[in-house]
TIROKE-372101 format. One record per residue: z, y, x of N, C-alpha, C in turn. Coordinates in Angstrom, 2 decimals. Layout:
N
     nzz     nyy     nxx    cazz    cayy    caxx     czz     cyy     cxx
       Z       Y       X       Z       Y       X       Z       Y       X
...
***
This chain:
268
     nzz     nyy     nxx    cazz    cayy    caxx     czz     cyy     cxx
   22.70    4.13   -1.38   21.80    4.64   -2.43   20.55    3.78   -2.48
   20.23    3.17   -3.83   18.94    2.66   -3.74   17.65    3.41   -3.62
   16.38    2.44   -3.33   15.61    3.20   -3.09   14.81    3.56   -1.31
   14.42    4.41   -1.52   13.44    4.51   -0.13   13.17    6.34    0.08
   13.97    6.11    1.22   14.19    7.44    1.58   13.46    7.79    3.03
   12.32    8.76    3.19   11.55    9.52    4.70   11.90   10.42    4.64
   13.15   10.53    5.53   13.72   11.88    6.00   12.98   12.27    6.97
   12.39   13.80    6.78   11.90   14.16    7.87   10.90   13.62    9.24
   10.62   12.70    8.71    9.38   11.87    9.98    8.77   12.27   10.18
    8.63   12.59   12.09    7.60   12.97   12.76    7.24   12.14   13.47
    5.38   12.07   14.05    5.65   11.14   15.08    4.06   11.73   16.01
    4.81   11.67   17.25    3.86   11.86   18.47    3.31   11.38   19.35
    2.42   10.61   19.79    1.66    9.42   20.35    1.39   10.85   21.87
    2.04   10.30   22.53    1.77   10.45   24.72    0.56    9.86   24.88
   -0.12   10.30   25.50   -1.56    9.54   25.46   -1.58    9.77   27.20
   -1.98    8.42   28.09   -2.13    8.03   29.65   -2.47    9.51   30.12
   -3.54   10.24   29.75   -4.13   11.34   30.02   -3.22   12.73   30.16
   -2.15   12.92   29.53   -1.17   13.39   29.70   -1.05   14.44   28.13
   -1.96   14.72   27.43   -2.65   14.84   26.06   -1.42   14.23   25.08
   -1.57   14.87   24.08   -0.10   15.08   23.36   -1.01   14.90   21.55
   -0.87   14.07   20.91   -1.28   13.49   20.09   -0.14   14.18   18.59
   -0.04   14.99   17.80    1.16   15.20   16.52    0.46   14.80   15.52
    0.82   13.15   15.18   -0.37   12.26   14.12    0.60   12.94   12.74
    2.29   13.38   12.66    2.83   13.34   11.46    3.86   14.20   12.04
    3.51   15.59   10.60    5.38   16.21   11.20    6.22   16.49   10.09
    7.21   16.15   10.13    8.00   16.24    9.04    7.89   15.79    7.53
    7.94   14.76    7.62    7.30   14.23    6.17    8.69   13.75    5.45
    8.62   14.16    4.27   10.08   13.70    3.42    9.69   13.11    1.65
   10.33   12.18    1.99    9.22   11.71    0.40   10.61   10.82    0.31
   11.13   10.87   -1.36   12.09    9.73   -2.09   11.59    9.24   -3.33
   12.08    7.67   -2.67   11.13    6.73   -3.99   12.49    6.29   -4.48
   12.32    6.27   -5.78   13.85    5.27   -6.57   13.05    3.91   -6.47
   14.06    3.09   -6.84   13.45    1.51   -6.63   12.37    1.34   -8.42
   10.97    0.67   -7.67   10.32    0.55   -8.64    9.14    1.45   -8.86
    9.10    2.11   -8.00    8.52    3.37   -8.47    7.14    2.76   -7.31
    5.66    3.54   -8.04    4.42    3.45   -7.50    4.08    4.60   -7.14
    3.61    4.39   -5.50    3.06    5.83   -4.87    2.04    5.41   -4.18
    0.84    6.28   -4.48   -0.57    6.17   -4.05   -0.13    7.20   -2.85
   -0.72    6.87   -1.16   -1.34    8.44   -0.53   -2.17    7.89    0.09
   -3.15    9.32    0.02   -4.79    9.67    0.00   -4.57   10.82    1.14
   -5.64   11.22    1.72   -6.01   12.19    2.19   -7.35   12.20    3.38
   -7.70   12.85    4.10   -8.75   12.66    4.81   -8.65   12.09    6.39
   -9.52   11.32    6.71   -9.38   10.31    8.07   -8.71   11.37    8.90
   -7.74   10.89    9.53   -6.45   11.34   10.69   -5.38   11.87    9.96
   -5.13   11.92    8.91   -3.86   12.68    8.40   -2.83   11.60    8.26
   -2.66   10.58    9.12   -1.42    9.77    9.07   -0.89    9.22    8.31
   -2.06    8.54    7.70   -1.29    7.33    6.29   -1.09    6.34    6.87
   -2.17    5.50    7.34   -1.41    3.97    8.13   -0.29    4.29    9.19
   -0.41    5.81    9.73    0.94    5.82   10.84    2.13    5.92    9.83
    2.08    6.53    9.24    3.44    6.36    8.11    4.18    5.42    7.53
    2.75    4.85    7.39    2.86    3.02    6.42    3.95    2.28    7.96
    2.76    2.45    9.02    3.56    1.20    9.75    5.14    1.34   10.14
    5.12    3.13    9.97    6.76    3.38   10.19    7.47    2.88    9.11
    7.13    3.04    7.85    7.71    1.96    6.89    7.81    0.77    7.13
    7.19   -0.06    7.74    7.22   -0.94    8.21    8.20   -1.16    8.59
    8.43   -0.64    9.84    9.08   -0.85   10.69    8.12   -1.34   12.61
    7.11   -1.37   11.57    6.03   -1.71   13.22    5.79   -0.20   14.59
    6.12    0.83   13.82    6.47    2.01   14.82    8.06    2.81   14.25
    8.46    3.06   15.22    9.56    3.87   15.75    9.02    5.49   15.32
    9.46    6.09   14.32    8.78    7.85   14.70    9.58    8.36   15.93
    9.02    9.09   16.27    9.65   10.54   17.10   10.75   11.10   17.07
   10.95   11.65   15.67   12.26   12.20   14.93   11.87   12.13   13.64
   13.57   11.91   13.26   13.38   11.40   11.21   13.89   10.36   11.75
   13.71    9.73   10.32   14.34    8.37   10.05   13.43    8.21    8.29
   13.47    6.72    8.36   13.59    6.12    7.20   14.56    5.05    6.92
   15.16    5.39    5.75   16.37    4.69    4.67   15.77    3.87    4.11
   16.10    2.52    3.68   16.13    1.83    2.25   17.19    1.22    2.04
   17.61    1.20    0.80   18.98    1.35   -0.28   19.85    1.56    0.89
   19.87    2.39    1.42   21.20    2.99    2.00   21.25    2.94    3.47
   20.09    1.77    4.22   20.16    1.21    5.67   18.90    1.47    6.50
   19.43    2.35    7.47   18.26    3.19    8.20   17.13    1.99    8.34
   16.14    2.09    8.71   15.37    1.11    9.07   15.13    0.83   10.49
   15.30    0.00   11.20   14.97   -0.26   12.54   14.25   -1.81   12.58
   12.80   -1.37   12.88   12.10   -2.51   12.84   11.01   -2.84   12.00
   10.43   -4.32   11.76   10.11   -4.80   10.43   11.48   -5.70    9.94
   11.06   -6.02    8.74   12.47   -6.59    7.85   12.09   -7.63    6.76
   12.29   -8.74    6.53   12.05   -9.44    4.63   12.13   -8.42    3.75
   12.89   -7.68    3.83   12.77   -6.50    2.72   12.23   -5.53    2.55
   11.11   -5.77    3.49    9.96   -4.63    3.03    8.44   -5.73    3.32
    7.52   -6.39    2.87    6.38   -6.52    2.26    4.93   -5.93    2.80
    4.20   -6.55    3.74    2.90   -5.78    4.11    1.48   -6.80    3.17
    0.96   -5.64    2.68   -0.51   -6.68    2.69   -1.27   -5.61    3.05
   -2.29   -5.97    3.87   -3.04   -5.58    4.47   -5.30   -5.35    4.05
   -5.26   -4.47    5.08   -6.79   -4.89    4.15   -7.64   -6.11    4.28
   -7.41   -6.78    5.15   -7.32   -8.17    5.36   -6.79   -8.81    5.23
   -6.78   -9.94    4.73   -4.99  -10.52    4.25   -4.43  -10.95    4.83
   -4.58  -11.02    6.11   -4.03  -11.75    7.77   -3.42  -13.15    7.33
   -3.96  -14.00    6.54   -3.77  -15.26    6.20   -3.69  -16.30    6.89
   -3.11  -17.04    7.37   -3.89  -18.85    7.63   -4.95  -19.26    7.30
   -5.59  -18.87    7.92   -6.84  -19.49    7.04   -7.18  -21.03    7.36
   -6.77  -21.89    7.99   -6.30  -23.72    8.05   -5.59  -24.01    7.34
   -5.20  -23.07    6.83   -3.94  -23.75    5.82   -4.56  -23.73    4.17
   -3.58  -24.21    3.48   -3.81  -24.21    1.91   -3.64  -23.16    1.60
   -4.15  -22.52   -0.09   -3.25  -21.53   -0.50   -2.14  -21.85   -0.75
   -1.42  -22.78   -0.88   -0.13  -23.01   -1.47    0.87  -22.99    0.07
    0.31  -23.62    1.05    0.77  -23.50    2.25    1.29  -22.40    2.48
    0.29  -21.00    2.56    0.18  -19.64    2.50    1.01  -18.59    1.72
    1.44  -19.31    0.51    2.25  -18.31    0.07    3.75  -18.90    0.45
    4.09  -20.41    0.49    5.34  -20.64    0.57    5.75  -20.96    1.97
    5.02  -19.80    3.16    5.38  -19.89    4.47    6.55  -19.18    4.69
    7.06  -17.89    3.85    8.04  -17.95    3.98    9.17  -17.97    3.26
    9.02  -18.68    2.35   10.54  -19.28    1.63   10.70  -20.91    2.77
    9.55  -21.13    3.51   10.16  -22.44    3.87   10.31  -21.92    5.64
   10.21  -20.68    5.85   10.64  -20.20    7.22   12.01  -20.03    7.14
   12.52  -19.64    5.69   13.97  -19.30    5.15   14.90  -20.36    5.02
   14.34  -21.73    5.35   14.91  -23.35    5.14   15.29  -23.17    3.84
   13.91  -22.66    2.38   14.79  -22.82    1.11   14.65  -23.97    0.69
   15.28  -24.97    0.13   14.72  -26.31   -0.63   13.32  -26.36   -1.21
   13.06  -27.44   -1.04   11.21  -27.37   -1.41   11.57  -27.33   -3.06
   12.27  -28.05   -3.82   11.98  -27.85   -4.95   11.82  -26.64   -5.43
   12.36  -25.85   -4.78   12.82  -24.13   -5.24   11.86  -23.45   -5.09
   11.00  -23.72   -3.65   10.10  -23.25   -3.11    8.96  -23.55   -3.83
    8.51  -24.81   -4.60    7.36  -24.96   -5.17    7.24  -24.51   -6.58
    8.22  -24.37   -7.31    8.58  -23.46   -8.47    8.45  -21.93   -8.37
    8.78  -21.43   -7.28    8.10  -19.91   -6.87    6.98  -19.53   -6.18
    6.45  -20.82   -5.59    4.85  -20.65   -5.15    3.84  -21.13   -6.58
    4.33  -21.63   -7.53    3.32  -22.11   -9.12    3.49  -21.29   -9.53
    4.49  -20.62   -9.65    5.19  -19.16  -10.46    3.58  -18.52   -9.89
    3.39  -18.04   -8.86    2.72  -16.50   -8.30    1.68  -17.09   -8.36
    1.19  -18.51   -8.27    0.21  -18.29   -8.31   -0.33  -18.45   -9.43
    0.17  -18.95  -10.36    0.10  -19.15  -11.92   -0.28  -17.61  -12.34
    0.60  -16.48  -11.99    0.32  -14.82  -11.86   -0.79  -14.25  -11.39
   -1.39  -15.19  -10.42   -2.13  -14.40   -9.97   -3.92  -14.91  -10.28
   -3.78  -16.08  -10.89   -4.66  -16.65  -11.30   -5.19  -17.86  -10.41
   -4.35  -18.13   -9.24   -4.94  -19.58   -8.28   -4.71  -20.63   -8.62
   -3.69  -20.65   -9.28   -2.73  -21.95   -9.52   -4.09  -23.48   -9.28
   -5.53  -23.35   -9.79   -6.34  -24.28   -9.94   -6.78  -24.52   -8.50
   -6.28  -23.12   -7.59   -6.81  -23.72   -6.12   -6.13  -23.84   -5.26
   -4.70  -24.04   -5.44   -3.66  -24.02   -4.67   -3.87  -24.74   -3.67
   -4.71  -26.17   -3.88   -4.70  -26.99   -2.62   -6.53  -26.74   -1.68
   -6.76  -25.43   -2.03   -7.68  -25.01   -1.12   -7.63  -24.01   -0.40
   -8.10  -24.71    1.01   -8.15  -23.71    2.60   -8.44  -22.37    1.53
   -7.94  -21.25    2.61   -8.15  -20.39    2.59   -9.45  -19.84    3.02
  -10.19  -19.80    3.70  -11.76  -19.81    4.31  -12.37  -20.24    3.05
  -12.10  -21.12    2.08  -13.14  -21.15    1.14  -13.18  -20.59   -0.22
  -12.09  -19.69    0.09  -12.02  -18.35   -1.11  -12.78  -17.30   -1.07
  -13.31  -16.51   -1.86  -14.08  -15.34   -1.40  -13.24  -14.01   -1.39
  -13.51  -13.13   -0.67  -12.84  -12.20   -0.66  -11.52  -11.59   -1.39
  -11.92  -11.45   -2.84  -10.69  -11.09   -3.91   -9.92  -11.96   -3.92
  -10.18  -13.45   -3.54   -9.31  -14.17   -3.88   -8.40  -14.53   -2.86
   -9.06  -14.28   -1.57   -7.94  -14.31   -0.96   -6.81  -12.90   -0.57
   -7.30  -12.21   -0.97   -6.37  -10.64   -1.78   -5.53  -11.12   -2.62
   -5.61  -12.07   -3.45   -4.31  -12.50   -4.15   -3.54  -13.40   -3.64
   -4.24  -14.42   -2.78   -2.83  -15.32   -2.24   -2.18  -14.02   -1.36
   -2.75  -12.97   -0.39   -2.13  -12.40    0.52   -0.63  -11.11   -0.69
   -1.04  -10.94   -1.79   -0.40  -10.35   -3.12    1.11  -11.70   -3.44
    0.40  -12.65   -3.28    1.63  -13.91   -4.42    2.44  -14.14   -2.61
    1.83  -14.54   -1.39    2.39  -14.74   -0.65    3.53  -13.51   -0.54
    3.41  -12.01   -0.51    4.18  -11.28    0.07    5.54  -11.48   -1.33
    5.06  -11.90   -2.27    5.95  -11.68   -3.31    6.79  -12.80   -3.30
    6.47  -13.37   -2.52    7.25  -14.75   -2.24    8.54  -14.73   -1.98
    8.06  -13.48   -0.92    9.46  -13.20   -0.23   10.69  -12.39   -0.68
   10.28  -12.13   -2.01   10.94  -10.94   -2.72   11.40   -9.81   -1.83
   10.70   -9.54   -1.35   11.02   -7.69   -0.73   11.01   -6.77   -2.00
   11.92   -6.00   -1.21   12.31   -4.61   -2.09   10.65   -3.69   -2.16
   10.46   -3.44   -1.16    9.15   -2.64   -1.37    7.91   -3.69   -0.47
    7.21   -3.32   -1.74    5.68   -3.97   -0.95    4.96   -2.56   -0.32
    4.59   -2.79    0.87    3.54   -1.95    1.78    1.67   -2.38    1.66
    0.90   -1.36    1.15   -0.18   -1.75    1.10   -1.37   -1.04    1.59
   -1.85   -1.38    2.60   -2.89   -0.50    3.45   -4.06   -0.85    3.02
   -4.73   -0.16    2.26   -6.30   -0.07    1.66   -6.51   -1.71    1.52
   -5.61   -2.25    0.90   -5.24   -3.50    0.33   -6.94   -3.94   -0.61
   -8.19   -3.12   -1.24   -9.03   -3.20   -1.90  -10.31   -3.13   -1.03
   -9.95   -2.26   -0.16  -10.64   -1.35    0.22  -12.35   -2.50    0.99
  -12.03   -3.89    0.89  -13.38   -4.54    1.82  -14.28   -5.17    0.17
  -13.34   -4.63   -0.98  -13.90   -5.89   -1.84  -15.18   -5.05   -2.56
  -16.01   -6.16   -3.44  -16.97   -5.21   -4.19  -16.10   -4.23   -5.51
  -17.12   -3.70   -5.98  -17.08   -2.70   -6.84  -16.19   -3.60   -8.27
  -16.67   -4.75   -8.78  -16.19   -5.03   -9.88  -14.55   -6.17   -9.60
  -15.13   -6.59   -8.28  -13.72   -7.32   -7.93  -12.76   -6.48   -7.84
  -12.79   -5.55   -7.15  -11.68   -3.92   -6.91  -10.97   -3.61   -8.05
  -12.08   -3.41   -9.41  -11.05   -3.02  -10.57  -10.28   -4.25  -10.82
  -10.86   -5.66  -10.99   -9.89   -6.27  -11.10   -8.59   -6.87  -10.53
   -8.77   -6.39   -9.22   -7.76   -6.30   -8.38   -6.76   -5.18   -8.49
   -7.46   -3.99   -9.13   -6.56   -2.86   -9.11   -5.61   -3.02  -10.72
   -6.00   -4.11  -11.90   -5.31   -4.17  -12.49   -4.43   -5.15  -12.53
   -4.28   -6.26  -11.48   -3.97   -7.02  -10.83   -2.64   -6.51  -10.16
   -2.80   -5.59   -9.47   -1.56   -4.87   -8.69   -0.57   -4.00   -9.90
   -1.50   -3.35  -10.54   -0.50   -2.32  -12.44    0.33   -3.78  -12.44
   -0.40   -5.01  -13.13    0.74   -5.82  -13.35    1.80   -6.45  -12.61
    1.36   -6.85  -11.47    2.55   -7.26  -10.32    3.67   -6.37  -10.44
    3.43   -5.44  -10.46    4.00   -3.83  -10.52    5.23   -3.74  -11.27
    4.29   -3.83  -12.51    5.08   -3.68  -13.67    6.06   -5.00  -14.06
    5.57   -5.89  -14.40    6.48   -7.50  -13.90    7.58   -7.55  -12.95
    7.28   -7.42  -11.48    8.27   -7.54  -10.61    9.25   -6.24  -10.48
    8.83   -5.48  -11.35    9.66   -3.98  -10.62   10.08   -3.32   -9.64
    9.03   -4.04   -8.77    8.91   -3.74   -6.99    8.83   -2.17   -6.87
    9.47   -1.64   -5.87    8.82   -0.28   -5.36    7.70   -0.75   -4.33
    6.44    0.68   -4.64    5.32    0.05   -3.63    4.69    0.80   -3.15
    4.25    1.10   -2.52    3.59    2.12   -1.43    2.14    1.50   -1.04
    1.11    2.43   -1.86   -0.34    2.05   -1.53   -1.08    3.16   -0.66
   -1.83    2.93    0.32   -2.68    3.82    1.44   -4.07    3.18    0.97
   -4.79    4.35    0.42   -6.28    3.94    0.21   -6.71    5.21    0.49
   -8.16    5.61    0.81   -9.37    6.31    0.81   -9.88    6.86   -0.52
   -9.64    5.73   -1.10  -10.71    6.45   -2.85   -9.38    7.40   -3.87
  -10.14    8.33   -3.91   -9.32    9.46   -5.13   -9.60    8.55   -6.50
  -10.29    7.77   -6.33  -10.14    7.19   -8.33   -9.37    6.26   -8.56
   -8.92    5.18   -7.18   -7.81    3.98   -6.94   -6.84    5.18   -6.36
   -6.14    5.78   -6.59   -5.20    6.39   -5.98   -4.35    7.02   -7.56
   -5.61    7.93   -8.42   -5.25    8.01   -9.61   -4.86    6.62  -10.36
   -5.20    5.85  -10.56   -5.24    4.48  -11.25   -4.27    3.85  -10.98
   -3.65    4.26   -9.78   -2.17    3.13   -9.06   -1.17    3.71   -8.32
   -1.13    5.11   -9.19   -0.26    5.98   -8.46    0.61    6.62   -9.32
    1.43    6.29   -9.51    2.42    7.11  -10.88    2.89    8.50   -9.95
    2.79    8.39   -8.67    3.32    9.36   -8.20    2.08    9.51   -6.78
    1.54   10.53   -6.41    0.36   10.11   -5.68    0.35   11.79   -4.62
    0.35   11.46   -3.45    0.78   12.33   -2.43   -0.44   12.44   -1.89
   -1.01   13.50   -1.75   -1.90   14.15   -0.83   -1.47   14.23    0.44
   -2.33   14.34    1.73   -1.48   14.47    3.13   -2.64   15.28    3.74
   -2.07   16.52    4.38   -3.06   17.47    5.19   -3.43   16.64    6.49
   -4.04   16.53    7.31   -3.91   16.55    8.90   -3.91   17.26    9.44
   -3.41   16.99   11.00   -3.32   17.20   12.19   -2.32   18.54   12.38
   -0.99   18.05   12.33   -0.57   16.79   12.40   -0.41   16.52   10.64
   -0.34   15.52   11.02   -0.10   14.66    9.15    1.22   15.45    8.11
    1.15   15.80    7.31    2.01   16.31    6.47    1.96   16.41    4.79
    2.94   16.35    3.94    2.97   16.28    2.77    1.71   17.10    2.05
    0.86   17.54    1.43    0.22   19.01    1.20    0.38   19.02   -0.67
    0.32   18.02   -1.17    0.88   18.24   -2.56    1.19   17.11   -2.76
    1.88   17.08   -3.76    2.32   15.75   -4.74    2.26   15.57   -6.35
    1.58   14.98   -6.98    1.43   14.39   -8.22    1.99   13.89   -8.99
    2.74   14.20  -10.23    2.95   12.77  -11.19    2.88   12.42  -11.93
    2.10   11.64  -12.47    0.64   11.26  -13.73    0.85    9.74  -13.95
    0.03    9.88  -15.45    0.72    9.08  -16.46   -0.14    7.71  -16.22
   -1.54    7.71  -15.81   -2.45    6.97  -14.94   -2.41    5.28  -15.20
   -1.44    5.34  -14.15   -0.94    3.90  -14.00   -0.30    3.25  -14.77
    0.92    3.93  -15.75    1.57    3.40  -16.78    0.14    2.70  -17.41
   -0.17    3.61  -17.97   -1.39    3.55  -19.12   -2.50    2.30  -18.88
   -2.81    2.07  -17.67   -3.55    1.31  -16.52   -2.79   -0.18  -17.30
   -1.17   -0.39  -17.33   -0.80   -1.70  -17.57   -1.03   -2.38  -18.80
   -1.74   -1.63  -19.53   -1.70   -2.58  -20.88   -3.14   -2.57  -21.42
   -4.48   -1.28  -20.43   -5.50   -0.88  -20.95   -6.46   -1.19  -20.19
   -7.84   -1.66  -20.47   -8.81   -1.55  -19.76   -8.90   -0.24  -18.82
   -8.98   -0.19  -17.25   -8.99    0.80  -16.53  -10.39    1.70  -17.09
  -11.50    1.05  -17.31  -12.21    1.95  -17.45  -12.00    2.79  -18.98
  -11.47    2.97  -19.29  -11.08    3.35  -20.76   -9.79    4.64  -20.02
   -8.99    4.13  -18.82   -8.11    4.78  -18.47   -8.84    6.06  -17.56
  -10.23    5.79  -17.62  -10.58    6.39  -16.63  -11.71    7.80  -17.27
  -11.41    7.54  -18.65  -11.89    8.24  -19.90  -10.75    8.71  -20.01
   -9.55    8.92  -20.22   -7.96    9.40  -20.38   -8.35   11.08  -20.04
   -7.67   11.58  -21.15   -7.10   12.98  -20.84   -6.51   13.19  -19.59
   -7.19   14.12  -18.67   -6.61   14.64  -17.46   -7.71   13.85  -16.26
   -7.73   12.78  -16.49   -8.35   12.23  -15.35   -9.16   12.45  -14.61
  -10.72   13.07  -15.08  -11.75   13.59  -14.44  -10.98   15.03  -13.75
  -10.50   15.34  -14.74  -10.08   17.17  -14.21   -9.33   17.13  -12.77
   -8.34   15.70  -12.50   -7.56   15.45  -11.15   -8.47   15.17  -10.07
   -9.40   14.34  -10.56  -10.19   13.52   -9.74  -11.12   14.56   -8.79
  -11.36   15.49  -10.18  -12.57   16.62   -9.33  -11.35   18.03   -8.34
   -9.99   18.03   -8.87   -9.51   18.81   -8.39   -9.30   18.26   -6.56
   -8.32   17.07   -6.48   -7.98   16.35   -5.36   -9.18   15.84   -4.60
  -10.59   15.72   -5.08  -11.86   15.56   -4.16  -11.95   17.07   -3.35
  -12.21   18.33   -4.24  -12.33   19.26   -3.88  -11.30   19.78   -2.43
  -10.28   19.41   -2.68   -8.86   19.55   -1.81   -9.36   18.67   -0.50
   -9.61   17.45   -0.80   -9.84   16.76    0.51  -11.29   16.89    1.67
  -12.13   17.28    0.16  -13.30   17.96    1.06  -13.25   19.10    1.77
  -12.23   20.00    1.06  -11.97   21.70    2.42  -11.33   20.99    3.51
  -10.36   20.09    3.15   -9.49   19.85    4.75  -10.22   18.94    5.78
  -11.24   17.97    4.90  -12.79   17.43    5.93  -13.26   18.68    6.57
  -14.38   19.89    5.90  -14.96   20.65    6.40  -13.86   21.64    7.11
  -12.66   21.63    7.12  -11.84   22.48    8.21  -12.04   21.58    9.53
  -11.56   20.49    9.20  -11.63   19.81   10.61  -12.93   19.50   11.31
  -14.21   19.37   10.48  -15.15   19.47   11.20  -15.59   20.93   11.64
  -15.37   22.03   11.37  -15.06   23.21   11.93  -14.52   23.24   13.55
  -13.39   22.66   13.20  -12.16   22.56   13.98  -13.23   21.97   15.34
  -13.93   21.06   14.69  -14.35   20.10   16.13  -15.40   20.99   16.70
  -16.36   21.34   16.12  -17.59   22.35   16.45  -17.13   23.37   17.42
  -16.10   23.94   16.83  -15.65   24.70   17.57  -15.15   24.77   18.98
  -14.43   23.16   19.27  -13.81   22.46   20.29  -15.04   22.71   21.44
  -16.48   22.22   20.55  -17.52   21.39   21.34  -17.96   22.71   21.81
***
């Protein structure tokens, strides 16, 4: 079956102390291939632990995750990380950088330099292809770390607060940056951010997560992001419905903040 399937994932971190850690329990979420999912929720509710089990960089507890049909064990080419850093080369070129791995794959260079002009032509570098990475500024090296993962053609791209270091006006353009990759490649993609207004904006389907332990608490599916691919975001951000989500899902994440700071007061 295509697609991306979290059956049931839990996962429990043993801590030296003998202290018993339940970061995620039972989480079940199905993506068809192509499909965009924002999750949000408040610090400890197990988004990057989820992400990296997508990955494949942790093992859960119990559960499993599927894609098109093959449990996952591991990391894989067919699944895609960018990170909030772009964990780049930074000695190297951009062009170096994105075609590290079609030429880890021994593909012919001609092939290889036709799909590294391709992305970056997409992504807007193409004029700096033959510059270090260190002398890009922030957003920009957010896009070689964007054209590099696409290099590899993975089925799903993984993205951990992928925005989240840049300024305010680079962000939107990064966030319409990703609508199009999106929409172009017909990637399935999985974004982990903090902000309720990038979550609406790049989430056709956008999952709330309670903590402690981490779990589904609602799910969304809004027209947002479509709308996002052809429109100025801030215009999308004027859209019927939008404020009304924005103030509903803040409200939601602020009770499950002030529960847990409860929670701690109480501890203390």
């Amino acid at each position: 079956m295509a697609g991306l399937s979290i059956q049931n994932v839990s996962m429990r971190f043993d801590l030296p102390n003998g202290v018993s850690v339940q970061a995620l329990k039972n989480v079940s979420l199905d993506l068809k291939g192509g499909e965009l999912m924002s999750v949000l929720g408040p610090s400890g509710c197990g988004k990057t632990t989820l992400l990296n089990i997508l990955a494949g960089f942790l093992a859960p507890t119990d559960g499993k995750v599927v894609l098109n049909g093959h449990e996952v064990h591991g990391p894989g080419a067919e699944r895609g990380m960018v990170f909030q850093q772009g964990a780049l080369f930074e000695w190297m070129s951009v062009r170096k950088n994105v075609d590290f791995g079609p030429r880890m794959k021994g593909m012919a260079k001609a092939e290889r330099d036709q799909i590294t002009d391709h992305l970056l032509e997409t992504v807007g570098l193409h004029d700096f292809k033959e510059k270090a990475v260190y002398e890009l500024s922030g957003g920009m090296q957010q896009r070689v770390a964007l054209a590099r993962c696409l290099a590899n053609d993975p089925d799903v791209i993984l993205m951990d607060e992928p925005l989240g270091a840049l300024d305010a006006l680079t962000r939107e353009k990064m966030q319409g940056l990703v609508l199009k990759l999106w929409k172009e490649t017909g990637k399935t993609v999985v974004l982990i951010t903090h902000s309720v207004e990038e979550a609406l904006l790049l989430g056709e389907r956008l999952v709330v997560m309670a903590p402690r332990p981490g779990r589904v608490f609602k799910e969304y599916r809004l027209p947002f992001a479509e709308r996002g691919v052809n429109a100025d975001l801030r215009d999308v951000k004027k859209s019927e419905g939008f404020a009304e989500t924005r103030e509903e899902i803040l409200s939601m994440i602020w009770g499950m903040e002030e529960e847990i700071m409860g929670r701690t007061e109480g501890a203390a």
